[in-house]
C-alpha positions in Angstrom: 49.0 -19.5 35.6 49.6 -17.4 33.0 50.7 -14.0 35.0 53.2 -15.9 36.0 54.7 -17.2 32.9 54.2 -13.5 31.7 56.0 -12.5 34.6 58.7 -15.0 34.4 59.1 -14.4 30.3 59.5 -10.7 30.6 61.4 -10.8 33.6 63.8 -12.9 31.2 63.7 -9.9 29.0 64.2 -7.6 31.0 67.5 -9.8 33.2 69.2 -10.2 29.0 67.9 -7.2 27.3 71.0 -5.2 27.6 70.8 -2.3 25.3 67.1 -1.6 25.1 65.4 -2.5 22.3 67.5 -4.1 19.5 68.3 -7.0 21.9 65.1 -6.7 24.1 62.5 -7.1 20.4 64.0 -10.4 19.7 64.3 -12.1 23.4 60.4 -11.2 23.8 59.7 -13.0 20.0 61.9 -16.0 21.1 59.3 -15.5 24.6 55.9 -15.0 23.1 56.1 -16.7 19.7 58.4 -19.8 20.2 58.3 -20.6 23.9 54.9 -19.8 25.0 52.9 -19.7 21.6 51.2 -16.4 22.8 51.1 -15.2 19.3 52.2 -15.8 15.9 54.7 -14.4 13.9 52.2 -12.0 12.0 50.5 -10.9 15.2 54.4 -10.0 16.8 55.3 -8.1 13.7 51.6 -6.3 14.1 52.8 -5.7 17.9 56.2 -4.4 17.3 55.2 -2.2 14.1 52.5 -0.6 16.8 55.1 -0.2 19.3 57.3 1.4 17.3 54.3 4.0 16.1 54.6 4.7 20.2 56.6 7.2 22.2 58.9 5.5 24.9 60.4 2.1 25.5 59.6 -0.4 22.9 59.9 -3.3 25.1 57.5 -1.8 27.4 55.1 -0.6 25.5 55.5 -5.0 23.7 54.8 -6.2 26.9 51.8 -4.2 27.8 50.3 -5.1 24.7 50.9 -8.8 24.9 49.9 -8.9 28.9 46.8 -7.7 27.6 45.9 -9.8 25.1 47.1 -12.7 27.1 45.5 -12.2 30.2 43.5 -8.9 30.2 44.7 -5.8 32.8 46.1 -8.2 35.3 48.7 -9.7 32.0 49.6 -6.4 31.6 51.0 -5.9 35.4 52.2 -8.7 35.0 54.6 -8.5 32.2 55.2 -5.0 33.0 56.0 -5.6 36.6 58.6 -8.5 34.6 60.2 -6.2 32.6 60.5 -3.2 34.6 61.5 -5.6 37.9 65.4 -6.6 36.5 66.6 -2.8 35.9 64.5 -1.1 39.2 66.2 -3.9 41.3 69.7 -2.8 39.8 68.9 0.7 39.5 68.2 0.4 43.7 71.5 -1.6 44.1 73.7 0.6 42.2 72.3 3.7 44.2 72.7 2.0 47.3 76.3 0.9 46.2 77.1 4.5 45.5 75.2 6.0 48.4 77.7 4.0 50.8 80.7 4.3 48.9 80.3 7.7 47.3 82.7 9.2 49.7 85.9 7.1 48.7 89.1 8.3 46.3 88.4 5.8 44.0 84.7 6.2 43.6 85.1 9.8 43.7 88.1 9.4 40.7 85.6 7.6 39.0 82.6 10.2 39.3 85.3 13.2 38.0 86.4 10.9 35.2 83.0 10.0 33.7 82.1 13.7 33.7 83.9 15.2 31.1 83.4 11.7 29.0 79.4 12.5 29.3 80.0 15.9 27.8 81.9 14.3 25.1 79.3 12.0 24.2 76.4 15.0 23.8 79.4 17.0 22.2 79.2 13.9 19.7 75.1 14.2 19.2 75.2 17.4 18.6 78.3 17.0 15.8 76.2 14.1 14.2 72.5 16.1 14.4 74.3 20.0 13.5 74.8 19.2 9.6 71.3 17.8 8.9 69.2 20.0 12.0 70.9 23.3 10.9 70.3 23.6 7.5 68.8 27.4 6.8 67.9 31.0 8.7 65.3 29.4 9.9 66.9 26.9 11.5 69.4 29.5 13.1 66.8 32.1 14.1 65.1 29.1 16.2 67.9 28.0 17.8 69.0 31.4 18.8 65.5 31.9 19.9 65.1 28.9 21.9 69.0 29.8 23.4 67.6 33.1 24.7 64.6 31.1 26.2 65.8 28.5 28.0 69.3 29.9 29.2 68.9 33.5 29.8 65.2 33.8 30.0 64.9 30.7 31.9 61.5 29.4 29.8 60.8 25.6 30.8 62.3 23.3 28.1 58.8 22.2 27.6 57.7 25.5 26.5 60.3 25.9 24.7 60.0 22.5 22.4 56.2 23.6 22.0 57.0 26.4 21.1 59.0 25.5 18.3 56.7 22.7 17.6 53.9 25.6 16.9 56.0 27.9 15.0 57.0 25.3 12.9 53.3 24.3 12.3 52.5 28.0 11.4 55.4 28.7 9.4 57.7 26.0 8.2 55.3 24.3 6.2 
């Protein structure tokens, strides 16, 4: 009985969590501390802090850690199956939505028109990150560097970041 109510309180999550993780952290407290009594306040701020410490989702990475200690392996399917479920369902319905409709003006309008907004919002990132990422030759020389690589040299991004990652190691200590 409990995969289910995992299922069914994650799948909550993940139906209201719009935005990721600032509104998803508190729907799964209101889940596992006040409705189901998985855990207490302590033991969620324990989860979350660990979660946090994490690469990737946060909600995720909550609900595998509570299926587990709620229900083993199988609580962990469960609750990730919950959470995940809600956005694969409208991720497939939005791609079949476009899929059949891709071809007309208006959804074609709105394809050219979100474009150039896209662009504008990584044109913003990089105005926000340039003043505190770019602050001496160093920084310069490496992005230059990892330019050449990735554009003209056509190096893997991957490489490229662990790349950096090592030089930095070596020589920006």
């Amino acid at each position: 009985m409990n995969l289910w109510y995992l299922f069914l309180a994650f799948a909550r999550v993940g139906i209201l969590g719009f935005g990721g993780g600032p509104s998803s952290v508190p729907l799964i407290r209101i889940e596992t501390v006040t409705n189901f009594h998985w855990m207490t306040v302590e033991e969620f701020a324990d989860v979350y802090g660990m979660a946090n410490a994490l690469p990737g989702p946060v909600a995720t990475k909550m609900a595998a850690s509570i299926g587990y200690k709620v229900a083993g392996w199988a609580g962990v399917v469960a609750a990730e199956f919950g959470v995940v479920l809600p956005s694969l369902l409208a991720m497939l319905l939005l791609f079949a939505a476009f899929n059949r409709f891709k071809d007309l003006p208006a959804v074609k309008g709105m394809i050219a028109a979100i474009k150039p907004v896209v662009i504008v919002l990584l044109l913003l990132l990089i105005v926000d990150m340039w003043p505190k990422s770019m602050g001496n030759a160093f920084h310069w020389g490496i992005a230059v560097a990892a330019f050449v690589l990735a554009y003209f040299l056509k190096v893997h991004q991957a490489i490229v970041v662990v790349a950096a990652l090592a030089f930095g190691a070596i020589f920006l200590r």
